[in-house]
N, C-alpha and C positions, 0 to 999 in steps of 0.2 A: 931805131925801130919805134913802131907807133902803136898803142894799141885799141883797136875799137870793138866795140861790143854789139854783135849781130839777136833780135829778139829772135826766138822761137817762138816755132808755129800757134800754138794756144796761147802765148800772153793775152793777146788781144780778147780772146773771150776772157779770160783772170779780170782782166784789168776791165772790161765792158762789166762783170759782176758784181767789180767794188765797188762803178758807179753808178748802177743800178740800185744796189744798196739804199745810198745817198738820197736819190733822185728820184725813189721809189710814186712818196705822195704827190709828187709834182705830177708825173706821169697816170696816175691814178686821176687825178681832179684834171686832166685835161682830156682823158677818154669821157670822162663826166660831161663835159660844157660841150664837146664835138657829139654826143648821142643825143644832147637836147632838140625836140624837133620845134620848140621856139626858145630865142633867150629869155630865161626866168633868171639867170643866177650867172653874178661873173665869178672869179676864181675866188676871193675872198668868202663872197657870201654863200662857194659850194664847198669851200674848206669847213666854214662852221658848222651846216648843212651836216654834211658828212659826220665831223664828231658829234655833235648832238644826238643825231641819231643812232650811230651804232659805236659810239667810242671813239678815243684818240688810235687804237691799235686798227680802227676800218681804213683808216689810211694805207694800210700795209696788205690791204686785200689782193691778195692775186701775186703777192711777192716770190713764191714757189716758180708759179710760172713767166715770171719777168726773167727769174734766173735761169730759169729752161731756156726761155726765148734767147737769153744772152751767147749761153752757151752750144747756141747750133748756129742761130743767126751771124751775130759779130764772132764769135770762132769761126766759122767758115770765111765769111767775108774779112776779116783780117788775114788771116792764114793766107789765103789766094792772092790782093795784095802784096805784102811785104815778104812773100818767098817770094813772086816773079818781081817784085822790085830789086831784092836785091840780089835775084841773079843775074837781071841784065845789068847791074850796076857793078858787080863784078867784072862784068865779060867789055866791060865800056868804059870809056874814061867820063869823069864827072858825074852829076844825078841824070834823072831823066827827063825830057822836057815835058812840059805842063799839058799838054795834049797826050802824049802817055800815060803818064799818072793818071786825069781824067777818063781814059777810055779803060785801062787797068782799073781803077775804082767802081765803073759802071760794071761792069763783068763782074767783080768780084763780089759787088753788093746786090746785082741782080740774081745771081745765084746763091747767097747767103738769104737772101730773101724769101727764094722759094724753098730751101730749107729752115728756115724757120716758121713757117707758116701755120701748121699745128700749136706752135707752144704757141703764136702770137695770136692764132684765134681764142685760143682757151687763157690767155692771159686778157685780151680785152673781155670776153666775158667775165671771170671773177669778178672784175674792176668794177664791171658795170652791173653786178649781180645784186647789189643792195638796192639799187634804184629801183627794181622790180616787186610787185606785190607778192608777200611771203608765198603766195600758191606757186607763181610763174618763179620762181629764184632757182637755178639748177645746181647749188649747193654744192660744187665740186670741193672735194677733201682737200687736193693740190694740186698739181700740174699734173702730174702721171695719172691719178684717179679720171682728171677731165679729159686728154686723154684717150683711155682707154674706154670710158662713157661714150663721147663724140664715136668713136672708131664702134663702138658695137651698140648704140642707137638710130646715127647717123649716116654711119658707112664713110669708106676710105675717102669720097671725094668731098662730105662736107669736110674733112681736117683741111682740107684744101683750096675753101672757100675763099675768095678773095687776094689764091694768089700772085693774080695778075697786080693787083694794085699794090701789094705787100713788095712784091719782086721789083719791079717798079722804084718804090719809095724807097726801097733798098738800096738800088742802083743812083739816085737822086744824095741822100743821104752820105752816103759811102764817097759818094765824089765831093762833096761839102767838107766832110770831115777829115778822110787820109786824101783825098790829093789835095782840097787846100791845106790843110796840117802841114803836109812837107811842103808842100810851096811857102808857104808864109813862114816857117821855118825858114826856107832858104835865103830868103828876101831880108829874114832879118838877122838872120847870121850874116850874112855878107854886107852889112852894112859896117861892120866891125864895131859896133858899139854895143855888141852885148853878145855872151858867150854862149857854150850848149849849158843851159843852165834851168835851175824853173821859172827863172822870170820870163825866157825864153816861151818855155813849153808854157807857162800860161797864156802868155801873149796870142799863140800862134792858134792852138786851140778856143781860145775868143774870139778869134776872127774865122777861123773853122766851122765853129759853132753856129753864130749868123751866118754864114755862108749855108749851110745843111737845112738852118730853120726856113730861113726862104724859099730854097729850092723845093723843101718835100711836103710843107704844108698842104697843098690842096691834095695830094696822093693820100699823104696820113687820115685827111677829113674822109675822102672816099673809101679808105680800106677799112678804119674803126665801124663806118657805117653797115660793108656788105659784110663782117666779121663779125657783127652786134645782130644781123638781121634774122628775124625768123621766117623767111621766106617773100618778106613785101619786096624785096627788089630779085629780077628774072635774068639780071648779070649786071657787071661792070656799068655797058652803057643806059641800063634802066636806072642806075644809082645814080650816075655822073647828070641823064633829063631829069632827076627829082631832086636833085640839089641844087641843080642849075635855076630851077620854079624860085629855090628861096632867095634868089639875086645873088649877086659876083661874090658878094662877102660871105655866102655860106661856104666858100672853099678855103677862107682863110679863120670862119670861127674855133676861136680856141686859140690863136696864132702868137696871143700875150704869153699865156702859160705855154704853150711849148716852145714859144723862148725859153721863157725863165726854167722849163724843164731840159731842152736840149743843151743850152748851152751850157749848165752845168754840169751835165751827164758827159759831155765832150771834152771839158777843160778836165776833170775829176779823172777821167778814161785815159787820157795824152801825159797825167802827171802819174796816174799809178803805172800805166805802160814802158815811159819813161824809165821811171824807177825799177821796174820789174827788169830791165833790158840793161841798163848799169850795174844792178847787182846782181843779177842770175841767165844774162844774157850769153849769148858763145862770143869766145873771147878768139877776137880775129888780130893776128899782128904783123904790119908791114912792114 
């Protein structure tokens, strides 16, 4: 008899909040350099930017609702994943092949997407709230304050601004992360030179990582943009011809730091998940 350990349905938001945690200022300084409407400042010099001006703790700005975001967005979008993966993996001999997972990923992170969309507009605003002249700053207390503000200044469909491109990147993302994840898993357990182990899960989530940052950059530049905007863009495709003005690399500005922020939000996510699924995982045995 064999025994393997099955995650349940919320790990993955747990385990997306620890590394949120982490990854917080990364994420933060890269909504920063993507809302510049020209480059004044790369990562470094908006990191000191940033403390200088309002503290080492303005890093942490909007941390409430990073964790809101985590826990609708990647809880759902995991949850939907890794139940229908591992029911058809039950009902099937072996994994699943790589076009499955892919198209499972996309579904799963396009609907995580459009349920996250409230926390993720109101979390790139915080982010982006200090940049603003103390008149114009909308000073949200935390995630539920902003909100419940948005929802009774606003109305229901600005919470909803920019969930095309949010759903989208979702869908982009999610297939980056869990379906290269268990591929690259697969590829390198079968090679038999290294176990289910964390060198493993580091490995594979590194290469997850890149995979997710490439795919969702130009989606990410578009959605921070119409989820930052006060009204100057009239949709999706008014955002996509005024970005397009600033030439091909305005869809990849920012593309350093959300490496350096995705990727380790990705490897941190697959090793606390991991972990989360070893020891508090359902214990299946063959």
């Amino acid at each position: 008899m064999t025994e393997k350990r099955m995650s349940r349905w919320y790990f993955g938001g747990l385990a997306s909040c620890g590394a949120a945690c982490c990854t917080h200022p990364l994420d933060l300084l890269k909504v920063h350099l993507q809302t510049q409407q020209e480059v004044k400042k790369r990562m470094m010099g908006m990191a000191i930017h940033v403390v200088k001006s309002d503290g080492v703790l303005a890093l942490y700005n909007g941390l409430s609702a990073s964790l809101c975001r985590q826990m609708s967005y990647s809880l759902t979008r995991f949850a939907i994943y890794e139940t229908v993966r591992d029911m058809m993996g039950s009902t099937s001999q072996g994994p699943m092949p790589f076009y499955q997972k892919v198209l499972l990923g996309a579904f799963g992170g396009f609907t995580g997407g459009f349920v996250g969309t409230p926390a993720d507009m109101v979390n790139v605003r915080m982010q982006n709230d200090m940049k603003l002249p103390p008149e114009q700053r909308r000073n949200y207390k935390h995630a539920i304050d902003g909100l419940f503000r948005v929802f009774r200044e606003e109305g229901v469909r600005r919470l909803f601004s920019g969930a095309t491109m949010a759903s989208s990147r979702g869908a982009m993302v999610t297939v980056g992360q869990l379906a290269c994840y268990d591929q690259a898993k697969q590829l390198v357990l079968g090679t038999g030179m290294m176990g289910d182990n964390i060198f493993t899960h580091f490995l594979s989530s590194f290469i997850a990582g890149g995979c997710a940052t490439f795919l969702c950059q130009p989606l990410d530049v578009l959605k921070t943009r119409l989820m930052n905007s006060k009204g100057e863009y009239t949709g999706v495709t008014h955002c996509l011809r005024e970005t397009a003005r600033l030439g091909p690399l305005a869809f990849y500005k920012g593309l350093v730091p959300a490496g350096i922020r995705l990727i380790p939000h990705t490897v941190l996510t697959f090793i606390f998940l991991e972990q989360l699924k070893k020891n508090f995982g359902i214990r299946i045995i063959s």
